[in-house]
N, CA, C and O atoms as a Tripos MOL2 file, in Angstrom:
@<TRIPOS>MOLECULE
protein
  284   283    71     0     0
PROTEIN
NO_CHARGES

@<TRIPOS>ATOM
      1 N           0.8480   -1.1900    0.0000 N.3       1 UNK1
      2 CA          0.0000    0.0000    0.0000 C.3       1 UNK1
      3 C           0.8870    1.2460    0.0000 C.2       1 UNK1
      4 O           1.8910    1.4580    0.6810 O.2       1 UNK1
      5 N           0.2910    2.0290   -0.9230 N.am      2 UNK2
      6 CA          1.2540    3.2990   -0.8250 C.3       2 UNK2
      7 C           1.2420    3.9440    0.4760 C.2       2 UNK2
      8 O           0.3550    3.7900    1.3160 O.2       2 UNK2
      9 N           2.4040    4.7670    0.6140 N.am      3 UNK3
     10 CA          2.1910    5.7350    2.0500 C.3       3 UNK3
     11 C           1.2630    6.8520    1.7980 C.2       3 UNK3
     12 O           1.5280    7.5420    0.8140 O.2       3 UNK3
     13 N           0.1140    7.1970    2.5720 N.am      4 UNK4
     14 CA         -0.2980    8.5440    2.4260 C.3       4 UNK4
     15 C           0.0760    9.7100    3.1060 C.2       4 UNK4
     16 O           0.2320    9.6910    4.3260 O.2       4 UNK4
     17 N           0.2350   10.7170    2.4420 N.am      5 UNK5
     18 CA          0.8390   11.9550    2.9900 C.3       5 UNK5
     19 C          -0.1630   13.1090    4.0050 C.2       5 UNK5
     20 O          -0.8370   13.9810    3.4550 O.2       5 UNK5
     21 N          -0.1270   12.9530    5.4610 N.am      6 UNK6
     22 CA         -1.3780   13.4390    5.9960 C.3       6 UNK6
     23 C          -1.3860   15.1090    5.8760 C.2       6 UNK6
     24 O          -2.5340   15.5510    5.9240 O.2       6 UNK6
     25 N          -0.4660   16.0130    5.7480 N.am      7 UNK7
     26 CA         -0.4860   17.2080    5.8410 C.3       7 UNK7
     27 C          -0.0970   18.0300    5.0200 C.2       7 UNK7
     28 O           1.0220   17.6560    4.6690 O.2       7 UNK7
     29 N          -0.4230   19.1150    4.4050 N.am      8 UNK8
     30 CA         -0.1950   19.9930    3.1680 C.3       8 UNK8
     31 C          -0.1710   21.4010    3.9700 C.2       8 UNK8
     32 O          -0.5030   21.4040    5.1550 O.2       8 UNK8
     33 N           0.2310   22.6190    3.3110 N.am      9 UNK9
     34 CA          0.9920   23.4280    3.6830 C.3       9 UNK9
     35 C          -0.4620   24.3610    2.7030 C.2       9 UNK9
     36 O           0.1500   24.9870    1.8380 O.2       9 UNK9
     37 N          -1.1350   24.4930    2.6260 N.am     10 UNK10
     38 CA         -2.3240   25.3680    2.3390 C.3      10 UNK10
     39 C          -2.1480   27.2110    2.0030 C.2      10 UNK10
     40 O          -2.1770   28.0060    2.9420 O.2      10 UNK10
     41 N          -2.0080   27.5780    0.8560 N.am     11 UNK11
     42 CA         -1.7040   28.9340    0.8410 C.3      11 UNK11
     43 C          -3.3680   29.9490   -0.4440 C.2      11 UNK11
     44 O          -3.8050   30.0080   -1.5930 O.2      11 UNK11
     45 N          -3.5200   30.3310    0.5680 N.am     12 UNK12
     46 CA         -4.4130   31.6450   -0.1300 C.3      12 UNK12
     47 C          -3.6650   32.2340   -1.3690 C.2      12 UNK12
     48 O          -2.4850   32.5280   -1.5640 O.2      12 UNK12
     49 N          -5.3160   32.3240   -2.4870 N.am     13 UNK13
     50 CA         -4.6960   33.0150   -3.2730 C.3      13 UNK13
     51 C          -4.8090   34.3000   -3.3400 C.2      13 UNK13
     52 O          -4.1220   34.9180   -4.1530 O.2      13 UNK13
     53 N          -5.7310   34.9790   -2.4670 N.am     14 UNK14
     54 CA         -5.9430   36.3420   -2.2840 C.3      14 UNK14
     55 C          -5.3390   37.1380   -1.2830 C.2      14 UNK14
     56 O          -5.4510   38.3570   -1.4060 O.2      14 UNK14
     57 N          -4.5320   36.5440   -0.0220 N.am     15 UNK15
     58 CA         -3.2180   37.1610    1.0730 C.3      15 UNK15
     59 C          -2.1270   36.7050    0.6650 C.2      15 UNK15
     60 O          -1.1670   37.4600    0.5100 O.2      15 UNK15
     61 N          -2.0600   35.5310    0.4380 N.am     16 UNK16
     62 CA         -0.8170   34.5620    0.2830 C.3      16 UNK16
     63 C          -0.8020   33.9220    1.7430 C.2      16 UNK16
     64 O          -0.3010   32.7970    1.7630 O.2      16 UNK16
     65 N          -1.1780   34.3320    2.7720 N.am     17 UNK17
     66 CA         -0.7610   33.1910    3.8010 C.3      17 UNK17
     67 C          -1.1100   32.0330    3.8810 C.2      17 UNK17
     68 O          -2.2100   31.6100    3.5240 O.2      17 UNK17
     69 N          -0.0170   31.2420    4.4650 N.am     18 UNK18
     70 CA          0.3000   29.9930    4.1210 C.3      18 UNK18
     71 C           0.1200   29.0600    5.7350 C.2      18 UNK18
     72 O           0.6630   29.4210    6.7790 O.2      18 UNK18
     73 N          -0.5790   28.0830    5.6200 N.am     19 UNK19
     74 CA         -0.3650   26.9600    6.6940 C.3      19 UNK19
     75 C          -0.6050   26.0910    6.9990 C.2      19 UNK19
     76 O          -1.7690   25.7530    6.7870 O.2      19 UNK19
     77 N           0.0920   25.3510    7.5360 N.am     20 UNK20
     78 CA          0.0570   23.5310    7.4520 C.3      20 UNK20
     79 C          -0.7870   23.2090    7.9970 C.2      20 UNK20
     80 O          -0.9520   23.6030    9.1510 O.2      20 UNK20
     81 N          -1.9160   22.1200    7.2170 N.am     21 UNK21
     82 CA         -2.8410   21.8440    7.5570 C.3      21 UNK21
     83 C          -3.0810   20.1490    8.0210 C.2      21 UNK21
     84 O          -2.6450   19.4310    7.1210 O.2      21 UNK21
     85 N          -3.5380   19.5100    8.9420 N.am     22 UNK22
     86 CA         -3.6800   18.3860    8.6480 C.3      22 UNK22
     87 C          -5.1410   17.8300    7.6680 C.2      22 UNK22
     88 O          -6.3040   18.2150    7.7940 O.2      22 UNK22
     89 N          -4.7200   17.0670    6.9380 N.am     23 UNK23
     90 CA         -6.4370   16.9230    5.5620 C.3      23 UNK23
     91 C          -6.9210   15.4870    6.1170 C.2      23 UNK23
     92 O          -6.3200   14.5180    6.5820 O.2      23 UNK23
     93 N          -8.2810   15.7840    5.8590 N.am     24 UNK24
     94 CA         -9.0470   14.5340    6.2430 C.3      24 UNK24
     95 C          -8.8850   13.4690    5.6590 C.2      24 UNK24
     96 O          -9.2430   13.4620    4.4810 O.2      24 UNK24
     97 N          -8.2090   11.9870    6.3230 N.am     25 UNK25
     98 CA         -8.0190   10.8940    5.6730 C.3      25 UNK25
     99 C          -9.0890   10.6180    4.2820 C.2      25 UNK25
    100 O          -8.5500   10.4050    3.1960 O.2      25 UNK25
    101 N         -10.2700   10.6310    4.3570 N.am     26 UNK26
    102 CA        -11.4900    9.1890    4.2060 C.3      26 UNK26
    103 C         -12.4870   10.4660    3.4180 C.2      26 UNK26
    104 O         -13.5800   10.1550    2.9440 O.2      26 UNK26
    105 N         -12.0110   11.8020    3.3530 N.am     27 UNK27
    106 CA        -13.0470   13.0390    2.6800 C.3      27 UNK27
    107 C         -12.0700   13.7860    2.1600 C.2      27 UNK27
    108 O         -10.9080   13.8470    2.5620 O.2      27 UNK27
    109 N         -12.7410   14.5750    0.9120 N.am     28 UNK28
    110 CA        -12.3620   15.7000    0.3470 C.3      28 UNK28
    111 C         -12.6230   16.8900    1.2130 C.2      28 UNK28
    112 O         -13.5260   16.7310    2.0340 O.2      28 UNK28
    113 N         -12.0090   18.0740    1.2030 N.am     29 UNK29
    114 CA        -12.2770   19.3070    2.0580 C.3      29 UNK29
    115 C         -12.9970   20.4350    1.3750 C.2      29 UNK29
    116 O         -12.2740   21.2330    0.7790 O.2      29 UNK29
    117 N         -13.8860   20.5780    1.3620 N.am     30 UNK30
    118 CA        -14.4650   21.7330    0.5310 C.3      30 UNK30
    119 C         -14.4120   23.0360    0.0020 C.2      30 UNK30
    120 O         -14.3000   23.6200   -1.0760 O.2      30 UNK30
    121 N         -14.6060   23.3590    1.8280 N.am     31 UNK31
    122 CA        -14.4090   24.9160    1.8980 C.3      31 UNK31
    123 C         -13.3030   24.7680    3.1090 C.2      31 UNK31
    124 O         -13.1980   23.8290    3.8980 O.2      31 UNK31
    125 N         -12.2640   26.3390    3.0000 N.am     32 UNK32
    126 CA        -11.6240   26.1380    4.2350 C.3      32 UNK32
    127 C         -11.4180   27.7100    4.1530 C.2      32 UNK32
    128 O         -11.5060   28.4550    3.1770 O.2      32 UNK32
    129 N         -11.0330   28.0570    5.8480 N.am     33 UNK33
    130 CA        -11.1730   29.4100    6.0640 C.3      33 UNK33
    131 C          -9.9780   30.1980    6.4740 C.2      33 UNK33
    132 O          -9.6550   30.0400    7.6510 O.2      33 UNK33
    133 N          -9.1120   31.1650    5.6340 N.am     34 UNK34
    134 CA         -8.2460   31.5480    5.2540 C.3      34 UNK34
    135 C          -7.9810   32.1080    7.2840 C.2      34 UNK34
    136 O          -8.7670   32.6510    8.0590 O.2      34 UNK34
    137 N          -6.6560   31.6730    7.4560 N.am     35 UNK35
    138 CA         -6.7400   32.3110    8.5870 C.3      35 UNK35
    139 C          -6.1240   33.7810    8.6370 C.2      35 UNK35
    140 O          -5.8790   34.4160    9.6640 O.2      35 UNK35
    141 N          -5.9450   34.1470    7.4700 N.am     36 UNK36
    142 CA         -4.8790   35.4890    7.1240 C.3      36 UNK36
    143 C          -6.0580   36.7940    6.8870 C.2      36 UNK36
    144 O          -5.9650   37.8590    7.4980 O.2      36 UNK36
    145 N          -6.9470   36.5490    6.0840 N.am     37 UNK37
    146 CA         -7.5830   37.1500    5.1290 C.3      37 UNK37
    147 C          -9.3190   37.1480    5.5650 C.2      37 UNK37
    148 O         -10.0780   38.1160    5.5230 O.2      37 UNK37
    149 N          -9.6390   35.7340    5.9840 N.am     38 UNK38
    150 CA        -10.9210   35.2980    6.6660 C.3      38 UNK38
    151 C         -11.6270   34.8880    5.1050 C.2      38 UNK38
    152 O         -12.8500   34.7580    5.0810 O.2      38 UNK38
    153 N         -10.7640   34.6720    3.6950 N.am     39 UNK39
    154 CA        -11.4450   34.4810    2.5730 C.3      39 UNK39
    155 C         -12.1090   32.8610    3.2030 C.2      39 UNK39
    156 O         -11.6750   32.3370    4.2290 O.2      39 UNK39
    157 N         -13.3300   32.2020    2.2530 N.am     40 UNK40
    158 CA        -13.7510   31.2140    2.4780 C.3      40 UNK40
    159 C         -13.4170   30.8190    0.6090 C.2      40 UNK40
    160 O         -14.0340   31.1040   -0.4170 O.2      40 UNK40
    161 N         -11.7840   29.8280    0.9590 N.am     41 UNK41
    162 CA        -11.3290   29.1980    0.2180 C.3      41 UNK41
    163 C         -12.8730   27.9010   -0.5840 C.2      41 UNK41
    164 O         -13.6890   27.3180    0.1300 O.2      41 UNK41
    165 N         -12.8220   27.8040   -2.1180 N.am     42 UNK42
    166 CA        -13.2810   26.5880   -2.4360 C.3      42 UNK42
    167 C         -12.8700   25.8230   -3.8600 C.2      42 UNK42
    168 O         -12.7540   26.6010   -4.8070 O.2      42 UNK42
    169 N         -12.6460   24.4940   -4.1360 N.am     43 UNK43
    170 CA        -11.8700   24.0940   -4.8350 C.3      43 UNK43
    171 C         -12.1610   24.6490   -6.3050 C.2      43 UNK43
    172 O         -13.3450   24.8730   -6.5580 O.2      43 UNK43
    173 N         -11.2240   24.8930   -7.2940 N.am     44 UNK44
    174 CA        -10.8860   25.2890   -8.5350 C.3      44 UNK44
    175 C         -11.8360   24.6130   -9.0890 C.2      44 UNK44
    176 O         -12.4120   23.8240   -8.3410 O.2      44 UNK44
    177 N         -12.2150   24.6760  -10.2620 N.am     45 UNK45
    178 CA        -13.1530   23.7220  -11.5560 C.3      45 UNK45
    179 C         -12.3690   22.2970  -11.3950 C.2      45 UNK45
    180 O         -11.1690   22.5090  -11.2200 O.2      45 UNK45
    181 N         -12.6230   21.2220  -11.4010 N.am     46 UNK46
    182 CA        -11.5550   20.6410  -11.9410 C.3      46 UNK46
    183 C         -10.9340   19.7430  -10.6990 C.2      46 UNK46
    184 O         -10.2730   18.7330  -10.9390 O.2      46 UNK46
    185 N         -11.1220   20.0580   -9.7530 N.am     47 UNK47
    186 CA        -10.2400   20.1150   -8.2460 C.3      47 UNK47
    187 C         -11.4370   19.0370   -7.3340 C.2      47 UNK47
    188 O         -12.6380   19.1530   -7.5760 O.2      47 UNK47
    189 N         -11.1580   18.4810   -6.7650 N.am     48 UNK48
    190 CA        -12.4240   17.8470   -5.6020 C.3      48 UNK48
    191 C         -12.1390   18.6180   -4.3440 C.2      48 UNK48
    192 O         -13.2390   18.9690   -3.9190 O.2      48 UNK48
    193 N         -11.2470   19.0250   -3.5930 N.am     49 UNK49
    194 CA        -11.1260   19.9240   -2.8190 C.3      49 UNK49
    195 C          -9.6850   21.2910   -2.8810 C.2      49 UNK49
    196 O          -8.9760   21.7290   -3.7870 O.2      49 UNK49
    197 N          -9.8040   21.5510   -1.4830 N.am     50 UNK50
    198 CA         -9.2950   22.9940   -1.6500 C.3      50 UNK50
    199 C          -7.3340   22.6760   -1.2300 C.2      50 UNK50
    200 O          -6.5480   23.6170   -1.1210 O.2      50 UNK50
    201 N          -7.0270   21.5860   -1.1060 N.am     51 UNK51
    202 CA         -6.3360   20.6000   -0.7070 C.3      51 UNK51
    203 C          -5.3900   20.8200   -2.1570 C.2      51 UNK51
    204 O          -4.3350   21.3990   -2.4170 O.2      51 UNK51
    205 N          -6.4420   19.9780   -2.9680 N.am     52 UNK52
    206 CA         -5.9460   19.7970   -4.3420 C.3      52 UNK52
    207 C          -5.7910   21.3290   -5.1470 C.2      52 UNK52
    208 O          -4.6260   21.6650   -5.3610 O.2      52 UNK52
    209 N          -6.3970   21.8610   -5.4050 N.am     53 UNK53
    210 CA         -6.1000   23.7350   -5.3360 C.3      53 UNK53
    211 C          -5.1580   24.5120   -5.2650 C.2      53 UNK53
    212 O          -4.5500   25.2950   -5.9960 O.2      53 UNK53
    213 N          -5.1370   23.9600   -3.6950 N.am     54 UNK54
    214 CA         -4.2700   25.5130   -2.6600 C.3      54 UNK54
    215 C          -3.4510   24.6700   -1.8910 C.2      54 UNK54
    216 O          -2.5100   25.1270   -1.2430 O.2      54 UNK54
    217 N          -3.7590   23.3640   -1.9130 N.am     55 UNK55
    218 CA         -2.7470   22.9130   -1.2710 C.3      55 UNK55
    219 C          -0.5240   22.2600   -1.8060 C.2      55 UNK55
    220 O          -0.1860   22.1740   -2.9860 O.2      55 UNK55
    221 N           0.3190   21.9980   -0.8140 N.am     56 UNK56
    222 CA          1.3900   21.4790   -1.3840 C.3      56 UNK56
    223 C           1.0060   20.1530   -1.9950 C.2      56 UNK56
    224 O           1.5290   19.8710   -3.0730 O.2      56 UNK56
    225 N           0.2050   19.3500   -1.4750 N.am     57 UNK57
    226 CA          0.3950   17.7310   -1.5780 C.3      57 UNK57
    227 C          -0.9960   17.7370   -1.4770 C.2      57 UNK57
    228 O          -1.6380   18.3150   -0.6000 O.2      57 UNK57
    229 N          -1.7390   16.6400   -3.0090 N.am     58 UNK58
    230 CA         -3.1130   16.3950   -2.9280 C.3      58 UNK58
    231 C          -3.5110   15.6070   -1.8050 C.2      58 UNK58
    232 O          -2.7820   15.0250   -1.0020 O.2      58 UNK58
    233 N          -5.1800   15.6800   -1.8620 N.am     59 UNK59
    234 CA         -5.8240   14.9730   -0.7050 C.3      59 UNK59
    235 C          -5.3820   13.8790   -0.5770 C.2      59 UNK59
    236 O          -4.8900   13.3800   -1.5900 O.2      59 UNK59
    237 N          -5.3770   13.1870    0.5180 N.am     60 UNK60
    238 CA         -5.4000   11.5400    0.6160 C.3      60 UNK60
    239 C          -6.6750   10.8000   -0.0400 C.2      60 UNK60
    240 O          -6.3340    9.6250   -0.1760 O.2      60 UNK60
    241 N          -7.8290   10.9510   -0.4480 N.am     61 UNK61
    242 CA         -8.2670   10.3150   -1.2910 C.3      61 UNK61
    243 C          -7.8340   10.6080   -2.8440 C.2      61 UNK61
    244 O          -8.2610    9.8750   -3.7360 O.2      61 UNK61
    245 N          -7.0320   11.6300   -3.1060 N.am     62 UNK62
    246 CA         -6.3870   11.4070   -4.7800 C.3      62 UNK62
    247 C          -5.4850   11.3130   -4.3450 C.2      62 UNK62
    248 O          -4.9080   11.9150   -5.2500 O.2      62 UNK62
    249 N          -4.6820   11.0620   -3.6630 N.am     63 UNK63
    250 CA         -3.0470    9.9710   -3.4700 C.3      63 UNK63
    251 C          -3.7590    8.1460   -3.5410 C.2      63 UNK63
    252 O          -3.1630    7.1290   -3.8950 O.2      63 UNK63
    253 N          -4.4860    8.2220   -3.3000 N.am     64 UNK64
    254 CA         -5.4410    6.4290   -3.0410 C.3      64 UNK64
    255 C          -5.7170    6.1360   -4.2610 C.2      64 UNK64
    256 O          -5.2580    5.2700   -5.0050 O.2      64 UNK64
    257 N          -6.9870    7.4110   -4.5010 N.am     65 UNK65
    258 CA         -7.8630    6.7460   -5.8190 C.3      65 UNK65
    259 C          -7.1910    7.3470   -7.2560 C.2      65 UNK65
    260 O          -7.0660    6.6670   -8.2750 O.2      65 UNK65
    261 N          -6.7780    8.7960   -7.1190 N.am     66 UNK66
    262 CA         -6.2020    9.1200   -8.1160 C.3      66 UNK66
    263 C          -7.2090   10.2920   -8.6010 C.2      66 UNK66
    264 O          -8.3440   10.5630   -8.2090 O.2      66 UNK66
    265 N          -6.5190   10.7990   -9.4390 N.am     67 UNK67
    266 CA         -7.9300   12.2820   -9.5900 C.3      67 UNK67
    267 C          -9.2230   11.7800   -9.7830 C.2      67 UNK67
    268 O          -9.6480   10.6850  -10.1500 O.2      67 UNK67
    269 N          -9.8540   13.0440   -9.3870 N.am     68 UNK68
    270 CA        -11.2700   12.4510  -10.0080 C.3      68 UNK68
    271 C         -11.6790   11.6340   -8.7650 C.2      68 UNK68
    272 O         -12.6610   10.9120   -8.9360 O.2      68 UNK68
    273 N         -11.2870   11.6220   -7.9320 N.am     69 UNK69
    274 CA        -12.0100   10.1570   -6.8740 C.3      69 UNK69
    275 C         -13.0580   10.6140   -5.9350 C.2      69 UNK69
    276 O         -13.3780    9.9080   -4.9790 O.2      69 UNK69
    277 N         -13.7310   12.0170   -6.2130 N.am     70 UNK70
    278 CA        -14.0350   12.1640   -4.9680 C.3      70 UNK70
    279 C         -15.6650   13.0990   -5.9050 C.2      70 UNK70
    280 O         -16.5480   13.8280   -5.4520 O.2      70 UNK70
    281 N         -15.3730   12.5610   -7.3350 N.am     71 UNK71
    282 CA        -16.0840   13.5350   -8.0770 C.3      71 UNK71
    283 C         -17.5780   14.0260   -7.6220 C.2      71 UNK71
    284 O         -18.1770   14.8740   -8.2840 O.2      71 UNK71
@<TRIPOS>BOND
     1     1     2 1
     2     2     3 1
     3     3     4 2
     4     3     5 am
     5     5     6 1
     6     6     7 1
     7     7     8 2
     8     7     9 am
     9     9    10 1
    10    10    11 1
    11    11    12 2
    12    11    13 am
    13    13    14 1
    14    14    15 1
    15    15    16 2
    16    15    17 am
    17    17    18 1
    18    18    19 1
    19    19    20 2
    20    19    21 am
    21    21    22 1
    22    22    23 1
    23    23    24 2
    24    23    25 am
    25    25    26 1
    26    26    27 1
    27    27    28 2
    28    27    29 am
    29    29    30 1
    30    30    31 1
    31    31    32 2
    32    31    33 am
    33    33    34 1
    34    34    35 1
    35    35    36 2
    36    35    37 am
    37    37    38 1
    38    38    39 1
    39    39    40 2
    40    39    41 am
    41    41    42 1
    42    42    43 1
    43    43    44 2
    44    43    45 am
    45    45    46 1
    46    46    47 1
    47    47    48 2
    48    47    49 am
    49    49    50 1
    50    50    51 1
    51    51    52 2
    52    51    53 am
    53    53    54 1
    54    54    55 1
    55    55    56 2
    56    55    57 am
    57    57    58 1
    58    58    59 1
    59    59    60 2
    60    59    61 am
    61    61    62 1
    62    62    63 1
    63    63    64 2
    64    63    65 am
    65    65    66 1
    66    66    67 1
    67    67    68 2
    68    67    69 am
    69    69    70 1
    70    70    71 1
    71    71    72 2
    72    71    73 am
    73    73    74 1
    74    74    75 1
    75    75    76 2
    76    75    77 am
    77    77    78 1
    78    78    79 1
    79    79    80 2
    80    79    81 am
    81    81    82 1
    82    82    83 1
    83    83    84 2
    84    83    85 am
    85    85    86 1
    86    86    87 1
    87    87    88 2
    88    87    89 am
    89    89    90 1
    90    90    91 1
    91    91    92 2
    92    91    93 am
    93    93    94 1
    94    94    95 1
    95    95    96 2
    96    95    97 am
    97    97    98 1
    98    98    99 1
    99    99   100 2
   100    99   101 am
   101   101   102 1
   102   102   103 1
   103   103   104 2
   104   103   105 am
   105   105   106 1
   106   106   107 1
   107   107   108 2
   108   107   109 am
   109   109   110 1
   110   110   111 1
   111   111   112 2
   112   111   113 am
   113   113   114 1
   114   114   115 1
   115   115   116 2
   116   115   117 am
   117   117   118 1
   118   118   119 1
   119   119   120 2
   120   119   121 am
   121   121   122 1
   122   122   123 1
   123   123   124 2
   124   123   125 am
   125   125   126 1
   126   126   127 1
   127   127   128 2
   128   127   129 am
   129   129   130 1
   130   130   131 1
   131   131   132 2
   132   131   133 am
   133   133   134 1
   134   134   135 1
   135   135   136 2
   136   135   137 am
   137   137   138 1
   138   138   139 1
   139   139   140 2
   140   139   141 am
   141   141   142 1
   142   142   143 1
   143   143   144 2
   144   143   145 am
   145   145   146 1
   146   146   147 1
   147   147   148 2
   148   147   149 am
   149   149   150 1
   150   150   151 1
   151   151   152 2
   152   151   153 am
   153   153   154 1
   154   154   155 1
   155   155   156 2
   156   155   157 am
   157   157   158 1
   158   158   159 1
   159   159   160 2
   160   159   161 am
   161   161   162 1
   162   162   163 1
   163   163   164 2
   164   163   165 am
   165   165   166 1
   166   166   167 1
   167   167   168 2
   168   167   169 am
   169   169   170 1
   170   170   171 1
   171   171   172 2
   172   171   173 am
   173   173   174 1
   174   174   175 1
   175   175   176 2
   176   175   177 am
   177   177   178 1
   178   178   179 1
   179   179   180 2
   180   179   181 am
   181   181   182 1
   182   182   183 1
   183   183   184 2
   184   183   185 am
   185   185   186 1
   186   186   187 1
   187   187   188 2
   188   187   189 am
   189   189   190 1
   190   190   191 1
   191   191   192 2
   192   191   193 am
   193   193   194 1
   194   194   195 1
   195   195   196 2
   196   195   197 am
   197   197   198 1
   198   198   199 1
   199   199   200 2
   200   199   201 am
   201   201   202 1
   202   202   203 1
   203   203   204 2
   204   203   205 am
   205   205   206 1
   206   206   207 1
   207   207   208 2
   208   207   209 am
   209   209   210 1
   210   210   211 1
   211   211   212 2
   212   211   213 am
   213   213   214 1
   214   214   215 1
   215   215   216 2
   216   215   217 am
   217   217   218 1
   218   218   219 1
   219   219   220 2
   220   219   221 am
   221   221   222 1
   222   222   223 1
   223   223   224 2
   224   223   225 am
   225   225   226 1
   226   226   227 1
   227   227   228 2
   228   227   229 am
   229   229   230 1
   230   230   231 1
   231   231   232 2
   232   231   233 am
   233   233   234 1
   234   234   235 1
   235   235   236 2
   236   235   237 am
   237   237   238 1
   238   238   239 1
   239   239   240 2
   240   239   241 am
   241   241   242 1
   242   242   243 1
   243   243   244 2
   244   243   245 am
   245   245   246 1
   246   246   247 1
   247   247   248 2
   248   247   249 am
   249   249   250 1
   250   250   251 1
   251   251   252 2
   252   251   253 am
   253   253   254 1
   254   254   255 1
   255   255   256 2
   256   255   257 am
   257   257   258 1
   258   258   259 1
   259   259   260 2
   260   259   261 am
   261   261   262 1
   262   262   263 1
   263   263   264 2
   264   263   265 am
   265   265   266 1
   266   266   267 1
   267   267   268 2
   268   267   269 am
   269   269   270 1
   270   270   271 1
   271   271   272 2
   272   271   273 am
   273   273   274 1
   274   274   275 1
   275   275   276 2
   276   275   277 am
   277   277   278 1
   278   278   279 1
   279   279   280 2
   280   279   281 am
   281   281   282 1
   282   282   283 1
   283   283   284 2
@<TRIPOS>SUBSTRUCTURE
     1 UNK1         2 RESIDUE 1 A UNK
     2 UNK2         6 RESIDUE 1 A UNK
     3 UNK3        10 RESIDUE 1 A UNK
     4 UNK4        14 RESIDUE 1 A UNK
     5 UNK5        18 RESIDUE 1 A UNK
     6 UNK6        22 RESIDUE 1 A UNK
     7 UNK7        26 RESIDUE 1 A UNK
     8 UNK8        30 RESIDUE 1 A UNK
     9 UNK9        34 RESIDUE 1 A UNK
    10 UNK10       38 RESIDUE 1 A UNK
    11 UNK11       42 RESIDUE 1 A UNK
    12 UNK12       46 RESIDUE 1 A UNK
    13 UNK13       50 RESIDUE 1 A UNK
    14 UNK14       54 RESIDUE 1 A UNK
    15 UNK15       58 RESIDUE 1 A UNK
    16 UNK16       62 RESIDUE 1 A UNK
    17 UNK17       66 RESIDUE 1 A UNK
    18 UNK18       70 RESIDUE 1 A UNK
    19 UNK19       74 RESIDUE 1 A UNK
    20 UNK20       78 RESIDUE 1 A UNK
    21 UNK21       82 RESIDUE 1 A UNK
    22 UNK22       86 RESIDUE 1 A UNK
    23 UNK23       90 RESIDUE 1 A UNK
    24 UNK24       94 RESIDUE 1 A UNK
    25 UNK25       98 RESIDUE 1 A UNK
    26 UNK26      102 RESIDUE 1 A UNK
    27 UNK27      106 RESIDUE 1 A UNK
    28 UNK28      110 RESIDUE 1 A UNK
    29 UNK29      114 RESIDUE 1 A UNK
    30 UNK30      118 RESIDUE 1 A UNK
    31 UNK31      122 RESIDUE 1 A UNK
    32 UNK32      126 RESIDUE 1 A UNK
    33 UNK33      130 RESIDUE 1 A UNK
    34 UNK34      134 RESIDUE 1 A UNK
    35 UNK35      138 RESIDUE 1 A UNK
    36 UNK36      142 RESIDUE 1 A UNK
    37 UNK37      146 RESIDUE 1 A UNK
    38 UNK38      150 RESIDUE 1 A UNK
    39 UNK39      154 RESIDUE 1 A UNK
    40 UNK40      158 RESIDUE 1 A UNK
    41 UNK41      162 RESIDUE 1 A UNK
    42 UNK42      166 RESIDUE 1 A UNK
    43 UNK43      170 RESIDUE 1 A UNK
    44 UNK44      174 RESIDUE 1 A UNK
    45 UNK45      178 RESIDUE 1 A UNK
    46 UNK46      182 RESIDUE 1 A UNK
    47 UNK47      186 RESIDUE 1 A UNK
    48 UNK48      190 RESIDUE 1 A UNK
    49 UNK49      194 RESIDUE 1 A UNK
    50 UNK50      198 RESIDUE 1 A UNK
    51 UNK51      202 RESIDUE 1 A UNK
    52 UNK52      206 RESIDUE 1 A UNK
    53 UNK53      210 RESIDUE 1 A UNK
    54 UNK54      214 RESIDUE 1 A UNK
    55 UNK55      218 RESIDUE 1 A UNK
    56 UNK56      222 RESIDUE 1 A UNK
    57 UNK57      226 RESIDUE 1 A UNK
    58 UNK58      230 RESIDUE 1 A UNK
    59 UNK59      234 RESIDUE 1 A UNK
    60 UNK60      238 RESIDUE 1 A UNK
    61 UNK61      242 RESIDUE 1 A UNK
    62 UNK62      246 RESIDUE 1 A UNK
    63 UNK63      250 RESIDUE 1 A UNK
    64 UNK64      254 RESIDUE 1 A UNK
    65 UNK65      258 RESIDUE 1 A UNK
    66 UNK66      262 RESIDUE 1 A UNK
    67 UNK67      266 RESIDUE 1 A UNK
    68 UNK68      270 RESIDUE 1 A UNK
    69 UNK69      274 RESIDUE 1 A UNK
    70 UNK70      278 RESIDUE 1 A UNK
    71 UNK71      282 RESIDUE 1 A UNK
């Protein structure tokens, strides 16, 4: 089984601040709330969460299933 990677480093695109987040094993993340700015981050077209987006390292369900897994 591959290793999954539990934490990504999450950066706004409207402050730029940046911070490590831990992401939900077993779910995509939807919305998340900028702690810099108070923007209410949500994933790109294309994206299942805000992880995959804004984050360093995709969700743990597209490290598992692979894009698209959470469509």
């Amino acid at each position: 089984m591959k290793e999954v990677i539990s934490e990504s480093v999450i950066t706004c695109p409207q402050c730029g601040t940046s911070k490590r987040e831990v992401m939900p094993v077993d779910a995509c993340q939807y919305f998340y709330d900028c702690t810099g700015c108070g923007a209410v981050l949500r994933p790109k077209p294309g994206d299942c969460c805000v992880f995959c987006s804004y984050g360093t390292v995709a969700c743990p369900p597209v490290q598992i299933e692979g894009k698209g897994c959470c469509g």
